[in-house]
N, C-alpha and C positions, 0 to 999 in steps of 0.2 A: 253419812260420811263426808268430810271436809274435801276441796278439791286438794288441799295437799295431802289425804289419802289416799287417791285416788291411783289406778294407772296411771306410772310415769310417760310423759308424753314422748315419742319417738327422739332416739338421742341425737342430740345435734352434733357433737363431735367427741374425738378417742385421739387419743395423745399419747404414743407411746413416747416411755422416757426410763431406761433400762430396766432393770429389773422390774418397774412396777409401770402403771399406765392408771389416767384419769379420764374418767365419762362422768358427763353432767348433763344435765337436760336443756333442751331450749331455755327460752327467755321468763317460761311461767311451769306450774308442776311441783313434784315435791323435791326433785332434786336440780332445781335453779338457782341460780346464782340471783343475791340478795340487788345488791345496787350495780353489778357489771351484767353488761349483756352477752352470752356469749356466744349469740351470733356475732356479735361485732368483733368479737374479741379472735373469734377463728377467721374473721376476714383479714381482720392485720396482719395476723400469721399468715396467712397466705400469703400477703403482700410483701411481708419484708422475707421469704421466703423466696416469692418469685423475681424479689430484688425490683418492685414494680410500687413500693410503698413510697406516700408521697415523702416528700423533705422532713416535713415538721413532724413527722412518725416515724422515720428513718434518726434521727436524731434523738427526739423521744427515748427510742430505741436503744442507743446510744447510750446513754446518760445510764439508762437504767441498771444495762450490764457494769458500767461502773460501780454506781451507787452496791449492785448484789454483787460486784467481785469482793470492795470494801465491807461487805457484811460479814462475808464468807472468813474475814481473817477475826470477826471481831468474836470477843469471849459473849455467850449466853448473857443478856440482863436477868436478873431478877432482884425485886422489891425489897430484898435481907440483905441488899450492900449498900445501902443508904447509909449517912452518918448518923443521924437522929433517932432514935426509937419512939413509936408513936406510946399517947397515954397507953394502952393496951398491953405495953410490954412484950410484944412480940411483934418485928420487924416483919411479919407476916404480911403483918395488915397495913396497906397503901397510907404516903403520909406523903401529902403535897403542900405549897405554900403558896398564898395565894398570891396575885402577880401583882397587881395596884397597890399593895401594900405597905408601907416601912414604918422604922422606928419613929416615932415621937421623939425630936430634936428637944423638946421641952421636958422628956423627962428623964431621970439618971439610966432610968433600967431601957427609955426608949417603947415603955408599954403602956397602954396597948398599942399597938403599930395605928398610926392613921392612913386612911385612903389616898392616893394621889391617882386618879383615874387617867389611865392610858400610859401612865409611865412603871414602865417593867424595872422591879427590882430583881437586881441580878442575885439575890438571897435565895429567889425560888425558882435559880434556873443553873443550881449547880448540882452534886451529884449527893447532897446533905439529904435532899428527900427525893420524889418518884418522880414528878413532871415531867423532867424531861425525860428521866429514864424510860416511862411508860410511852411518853410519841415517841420516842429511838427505836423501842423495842416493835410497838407495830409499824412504823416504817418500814423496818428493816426485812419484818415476815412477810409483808405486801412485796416488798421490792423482790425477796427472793422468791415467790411463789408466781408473780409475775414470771420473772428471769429466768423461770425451770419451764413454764408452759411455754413462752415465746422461743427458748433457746433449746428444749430439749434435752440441756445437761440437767441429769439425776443431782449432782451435788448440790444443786439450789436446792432443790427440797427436802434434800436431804439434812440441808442447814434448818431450812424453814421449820419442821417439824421438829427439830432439835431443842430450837429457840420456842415453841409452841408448849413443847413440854417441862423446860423449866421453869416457864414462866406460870404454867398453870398445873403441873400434876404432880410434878416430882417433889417430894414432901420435904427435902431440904430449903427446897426456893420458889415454891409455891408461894402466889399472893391470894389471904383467905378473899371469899368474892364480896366484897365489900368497900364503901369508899367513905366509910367513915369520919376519917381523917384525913380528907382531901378539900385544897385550896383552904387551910386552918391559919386562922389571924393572932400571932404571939400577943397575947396577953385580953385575950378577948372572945376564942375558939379556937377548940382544937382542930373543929374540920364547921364544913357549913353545905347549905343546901348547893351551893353552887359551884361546889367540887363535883358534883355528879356529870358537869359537862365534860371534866378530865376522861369520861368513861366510853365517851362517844367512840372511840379508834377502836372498843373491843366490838362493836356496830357495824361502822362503816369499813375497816380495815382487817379483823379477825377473821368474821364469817364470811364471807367471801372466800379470802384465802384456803381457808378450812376446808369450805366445802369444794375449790379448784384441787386440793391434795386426797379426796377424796379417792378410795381404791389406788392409789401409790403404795408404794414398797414402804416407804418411809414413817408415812401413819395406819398405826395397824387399826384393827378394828378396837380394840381396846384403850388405846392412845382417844379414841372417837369416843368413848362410853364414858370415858372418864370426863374429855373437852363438856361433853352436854351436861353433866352433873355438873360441871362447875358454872356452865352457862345458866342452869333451871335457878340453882340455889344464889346468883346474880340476881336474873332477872325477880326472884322473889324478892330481892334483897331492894331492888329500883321500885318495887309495886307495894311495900310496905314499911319502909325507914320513914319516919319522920322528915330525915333530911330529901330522900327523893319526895316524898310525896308534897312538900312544900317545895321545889324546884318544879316539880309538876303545874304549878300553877303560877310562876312566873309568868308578867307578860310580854316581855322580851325574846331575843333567842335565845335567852337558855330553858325556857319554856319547848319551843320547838327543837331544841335539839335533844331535852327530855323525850320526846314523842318518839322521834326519828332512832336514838339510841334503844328505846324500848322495842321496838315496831323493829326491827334489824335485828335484834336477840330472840324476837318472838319471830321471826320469819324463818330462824335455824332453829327453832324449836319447836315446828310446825305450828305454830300456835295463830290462825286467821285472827279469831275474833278478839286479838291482843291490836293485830292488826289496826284494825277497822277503828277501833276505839281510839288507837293513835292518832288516825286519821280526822274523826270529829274531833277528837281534842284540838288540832291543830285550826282546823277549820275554824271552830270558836276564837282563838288567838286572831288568827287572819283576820279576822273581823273589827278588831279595834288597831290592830298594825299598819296594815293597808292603806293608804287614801286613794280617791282616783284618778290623784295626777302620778302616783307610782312611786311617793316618799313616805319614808316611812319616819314615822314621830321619834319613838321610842329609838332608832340605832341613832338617827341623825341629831340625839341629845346628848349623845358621847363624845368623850374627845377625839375620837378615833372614828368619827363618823363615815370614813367611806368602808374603813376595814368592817363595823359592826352592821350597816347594809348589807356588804354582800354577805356576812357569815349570817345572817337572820337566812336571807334567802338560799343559803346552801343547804343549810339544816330541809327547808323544805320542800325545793329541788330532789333533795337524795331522797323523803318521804312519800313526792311523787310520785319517783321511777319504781320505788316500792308499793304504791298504788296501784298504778296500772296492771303490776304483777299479781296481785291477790286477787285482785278484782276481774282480771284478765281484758282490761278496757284497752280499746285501741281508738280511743277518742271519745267525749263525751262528758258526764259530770265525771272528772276525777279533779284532783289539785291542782293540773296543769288547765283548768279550764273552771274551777272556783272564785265565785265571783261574789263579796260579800254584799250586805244590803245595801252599802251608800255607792256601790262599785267599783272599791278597789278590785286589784287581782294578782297572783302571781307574774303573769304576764305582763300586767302595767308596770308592773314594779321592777320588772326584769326590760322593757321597753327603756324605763326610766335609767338605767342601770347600763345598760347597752350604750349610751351616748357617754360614756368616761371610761369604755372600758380601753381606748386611748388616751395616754397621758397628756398630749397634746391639746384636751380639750380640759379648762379648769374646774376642777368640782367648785360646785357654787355654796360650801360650808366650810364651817372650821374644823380641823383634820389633822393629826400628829402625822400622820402617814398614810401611802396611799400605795398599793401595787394593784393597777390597774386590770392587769390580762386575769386575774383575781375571779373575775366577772366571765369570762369565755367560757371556761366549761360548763355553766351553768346554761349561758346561750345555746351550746349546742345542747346538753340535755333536753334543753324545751324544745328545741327543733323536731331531733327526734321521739319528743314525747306525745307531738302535734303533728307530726309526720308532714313537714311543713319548712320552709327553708325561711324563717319570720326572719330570723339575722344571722344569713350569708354574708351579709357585707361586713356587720363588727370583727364575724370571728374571719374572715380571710384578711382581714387587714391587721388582726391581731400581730403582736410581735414580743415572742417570745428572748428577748436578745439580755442577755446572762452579765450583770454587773462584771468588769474586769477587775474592781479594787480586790484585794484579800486583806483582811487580817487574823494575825495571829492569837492562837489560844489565849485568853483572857486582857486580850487588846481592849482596849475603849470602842465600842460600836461594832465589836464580834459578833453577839448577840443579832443584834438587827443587820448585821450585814448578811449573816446565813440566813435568817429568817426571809430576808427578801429572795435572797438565791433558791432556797428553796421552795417560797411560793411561785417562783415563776417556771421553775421546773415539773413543779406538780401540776401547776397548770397546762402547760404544754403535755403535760404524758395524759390527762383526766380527757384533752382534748382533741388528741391526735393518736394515742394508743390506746388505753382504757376504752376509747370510742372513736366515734369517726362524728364526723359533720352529716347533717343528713343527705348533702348531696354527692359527699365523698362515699359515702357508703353505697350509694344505688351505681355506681360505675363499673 
């Protein structure tokens, strides 16, 4: 019998929240939480409870109840309000467009769209296909499923779960589990291998949630039978397409964020040895990515070379902390301490990483853009993934500080002006509420 068979390890905390209440297990077991710890996660409640949580989690805090009161009024997304219908003839099935993309100025029809790498056409970030639709919609269950544990009000999750069920059960607005035609180039494809990284938030930001609504009022047990049948007939869907299984051996990030998105569906599907397999998959990748001065070849050939650094190493930072869980390591060979044959490593590369994650110091490549504190959470994961304060100094000197410009809906540089607000927000919550610092947690 697998350890996620096994007796659940003694529960680490009970949350009532009116009519219903949520228990989950420590940090490893069969009812853990996939990439959030929730030991840490019941210490911050404590703390912004006892009104004793630092600033930067006090604020965190903050934002959040924002971000989940603005969910709270918004209508359910689902996949069948897109303008475009995919080949397949049913708005079922997810249809995204890919971002580097545009028209061919040379030709009448504009087809096939040519590549302009790092520059986002605002084509595939309107509400024509799923993109953005699908990060809104798991933001928005993270933020409220969040905002109902930390705050107590039932109507967060009672949103959360609302939004959980259109999105995947309810057969008017159900998306089939498939990404077929995701990140598709007009006049060239309809979808490609490299739309499967659109799939990573049902990973890293679903299951989590899922499993924190677990025993609430909200999702019945049925609500739950149905979520994992949409999740198995997924994860089949990632372990035998064509299009995944060639994304699978990308050597890039979207290689490792293949692993990390399978290895997170497969840890809510109790599935170890899906696990494990992610695991050396990744480790093979590391091995030509890595150097061991802690740059990496392959992001730093983009044009977007600080943005595609840290997303390489996010992807398997999150693969990590899901390591150590399966494995039940508290130090020793896992991914936070893989060290290839010429000796790069996670940690070199995150050392390397660490020295710009202020803006004040210049990255030494060429780079469309750059949001620095991008990098923080990632430091603190390896902290305490090492149990080990390696960079106290980058993330307290961190600075989370919130552009003042705004503009307006379909302004010139909307687009990239939210997207920075947003990353630097997530970053602040990844690092100060999601988690703690490791030396802010032992206080």
């Amino acid at each position: 019998m697998s350890r996620f068979c096994k007796v659940a390890i003694s529960i680490a905390f009970m949350l009532s929240a009116g009519a219903g209440c949520a228990a989950y297990a420590a940090d490893s077991g069969p009812q853990a939480l996939a990439f959030l710890q929730a030991s840490q996660l019941l210490q911050v409640k404590h703390q912004l409870e006892q009104g004793k949580a630092a600033t930067s989690t006090q604020e965190a805090y903050d934002l959040l109840i924002t971000s989940a009161n603005r969910a709270l009024k918004t209508p359910n997304p689902s996949v069948t309000e897109k303008g475009m219908t995919p080949p397949s003839g049913t708005k079922h099935d997810y249809l995204s467009l890919s971002a580097y993309w545009w028209p061919d100025p040379s030709k009448t029809d504009g087809q096939p769209w040519i590549r302009r790498d790092g520059k986002v056409n605002p084509a595939s970030k309107n509400n024509q296909s799923d993109g953005v639709r699908l990060a809104a919609f798991t933001a928005k269950v993270q933020d409220l499923t969040l905002a109902w544990y930390f705050s107590g009000q039932q109507r967060y999750a009672d949103k959360a779960a609302s939004m959980l069920r259109t999105w995947f059960i309810t057969p008017a607005t159900r998306m089939n589990p498939n990404l077929n035609f995701a990140q598709g180039v007009p006049g060239m494809s309809a979808g490609r291998n490299a739309g499967v990284l659109d799939g990573r938030y049902f990973a890293t930001r679903i299951v989590d949630s899922v499993l924190m609504l677990r025993g609430n009022a909200a999702w019945s047990s049925d609500d739950e039978r149905q979520l994992r049948q949409w999740m198995q007939e997924y994860l089949h869907w990632l372990q035998t397409s064509k299009l995944a299984i060639k994304e699978s051996k990308t050597k890039n990030n979207h290689g490792n964020w293949y692993a990390t998105q399978v290895a997170g569906i497969a840890w809510y599907l109790d599935r170890p040895e899906t696990i494990k397999k992610m695991v050396a998959l990744t480790e093979s990748k590391l091995d030509t990515q890595l150097r061991p001065d802690g740059t990496q070849p392959l992001e730093l050939a983009r044009t977007r070379s600080f943005h595609y650094s840290y997303f390489n190493l996010q992807a398997v930072s999150l693969l990590a902390i899901l390591d150590q869980k399966a494995d039940g390591q508290k130090g020793g060979q896992d991914l936070w301490h893989y060290t290839t044959p010429d000796g790069g490593s996670v940690l070199k590369s995150l050392d390397f990483m660490a020295q710009y994650s202020n803006e004040a110091k210049p990255w030494p490549y060429k780079t469309l853009d750059r949001i620095s504190v991008r990098i923080v959470p990632l430091l603190s994961w390896a902290d305490n993934g090492i149990g080990q304060p390696r960079y106290e100094s980058p993330i307290r000197a961190a600075s989370f500080s919130l552009p003042t410009a705004t503009h307006k809906p379909g302004e010139k540089g909307e687009y990239h002006a939210n997207a920075r607000r947003g990353a630097i927000i997530e970053a602040q919550r990844e690092t100060w509420l999601t988690s703690l610092p490791v030396w802010e947690s032992k206080r």
